[in-house]
N, C-alpha and C positions, 0 to 999 in steps of 0.2 A: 702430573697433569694439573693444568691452572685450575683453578675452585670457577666453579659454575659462574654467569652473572647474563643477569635476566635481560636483552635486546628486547625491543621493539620494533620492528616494522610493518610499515600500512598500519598505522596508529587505530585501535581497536578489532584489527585483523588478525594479527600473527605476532605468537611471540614465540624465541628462541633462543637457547642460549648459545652463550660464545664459548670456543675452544678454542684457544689462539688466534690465526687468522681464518677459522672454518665457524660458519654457525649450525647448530644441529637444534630439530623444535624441544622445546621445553624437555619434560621428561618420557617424552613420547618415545625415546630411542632405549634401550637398557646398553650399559657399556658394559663389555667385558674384555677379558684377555684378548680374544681375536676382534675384536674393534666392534661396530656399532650393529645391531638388529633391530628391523623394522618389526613393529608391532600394528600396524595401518591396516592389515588383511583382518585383524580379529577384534571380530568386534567392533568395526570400527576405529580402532583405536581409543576406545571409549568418548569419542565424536561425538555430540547430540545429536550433527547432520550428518558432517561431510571428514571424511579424511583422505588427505590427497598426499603423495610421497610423489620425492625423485630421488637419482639416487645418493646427496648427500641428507633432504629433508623431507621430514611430515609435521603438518601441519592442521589444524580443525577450521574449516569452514562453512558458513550458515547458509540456508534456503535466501531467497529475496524477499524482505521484509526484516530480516533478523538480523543481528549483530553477535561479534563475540561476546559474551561477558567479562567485566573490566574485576571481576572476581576469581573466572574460573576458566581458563580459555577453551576449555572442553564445552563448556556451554553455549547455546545462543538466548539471546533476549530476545523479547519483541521490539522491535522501531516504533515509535509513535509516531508516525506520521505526520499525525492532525498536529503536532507541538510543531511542524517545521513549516516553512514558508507556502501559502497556496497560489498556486501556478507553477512554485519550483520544488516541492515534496506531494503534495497532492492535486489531483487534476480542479485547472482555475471553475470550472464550472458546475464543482462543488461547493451546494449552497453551504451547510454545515458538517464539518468531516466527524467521523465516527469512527477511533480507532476499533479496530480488531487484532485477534492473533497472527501475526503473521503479513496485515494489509488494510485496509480502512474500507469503509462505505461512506455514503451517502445518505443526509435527509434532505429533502428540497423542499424549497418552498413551496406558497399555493399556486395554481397552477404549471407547476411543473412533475414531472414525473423522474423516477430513479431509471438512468438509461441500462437493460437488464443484461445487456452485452457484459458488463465488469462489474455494475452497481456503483461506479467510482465519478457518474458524471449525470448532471441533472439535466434536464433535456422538455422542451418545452410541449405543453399536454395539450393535442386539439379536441379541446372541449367538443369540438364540431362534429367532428365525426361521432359522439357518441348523441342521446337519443333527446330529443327536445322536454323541457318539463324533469328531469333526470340531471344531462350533463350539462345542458344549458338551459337559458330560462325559457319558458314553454311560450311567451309574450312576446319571443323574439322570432320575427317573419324569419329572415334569412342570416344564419350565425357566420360569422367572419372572425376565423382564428386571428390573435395577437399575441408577439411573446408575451409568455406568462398567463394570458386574460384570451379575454373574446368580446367582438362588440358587434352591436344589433345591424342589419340591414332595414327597413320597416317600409311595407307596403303602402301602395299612393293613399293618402289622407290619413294615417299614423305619422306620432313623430317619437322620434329616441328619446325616452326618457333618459332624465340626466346621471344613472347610473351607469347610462351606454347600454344596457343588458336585455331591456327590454322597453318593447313599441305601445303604445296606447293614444 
């Protein structure tokens, strides 16, 4: 039998070695006299996540968010997310990303709010609806949400002060 030699495919996905013109995963299979045994049902296969067979290959793969490790392919890592491009790794209308295990969050700026559906997107806050004096200024007649803010409406013979916010 040819000496082991370590393939690559899907570049930090799978690795496998070659046996002439057959690849079989890493040392996930034990050879013996009567040829190859799956080890995949026990344990996992020693998987962190996932292990999947067919029937010439098994191989270890991660949740969504995680990667193999470029150490251990039995392992996964976490993604940093927030390291990769926003709008094409994490959602564009995250004001500042926050990796986690697994996934990222959101911090938004002022006037906006974390959308609670995934936490992964910022979402603009209607000051309005909430209670005058509290979420908007108590000197503002009629509140008129704006992304991000809110500006004053003001009753005949008040004018909008120049903060927008409030009437006097």
């Amino acid at each position: 039998m040819p000496p082991k030699k370590c393939v690559t495919f899907a570049p930090s996905k799978l690795y496998k070695f070659q046996y002439g013109n057959e690849c079989y995963c890493g040392n996930r299979y034990d050879y013996d006299r009567h040829g190859l045994k799956s080890d995949c049902g026990v344990e996992s296969g020693g998987c962190q996540h996932r292990c999947t067979e067919d029937k010439k290959d098994e191989w270890c793969s991660c949740d969504e968010g995680f990667d193999i490790s470029p150490n251990n392919w039995k392992e996964c890592i976490d993604i940093n997310e927030c390291a990769g491009e926003r709008g094409e790794v994490y959602n564009k209308d995250c004001h500042t990303c926050v990796n986690t295990i697994g996934s990222y969050t959101c911090e938004c700026d002022g006037g906006y709010e974390l959308d609670s559906a995934a936490n992964q997107t910022c979402i603009d806050k209607n000051e309005c609806l909430g209670e005058s004096g509290v979420n908007y200024d108590k000197d503002c007649h009629e509140c008129i949400n704006t992304i991000g803010s809110y500006t004053c409406r003001c009753d005949h013979g008040y004018e909008l002060h120049p903060n927008g916010t409030s009437c006097g």
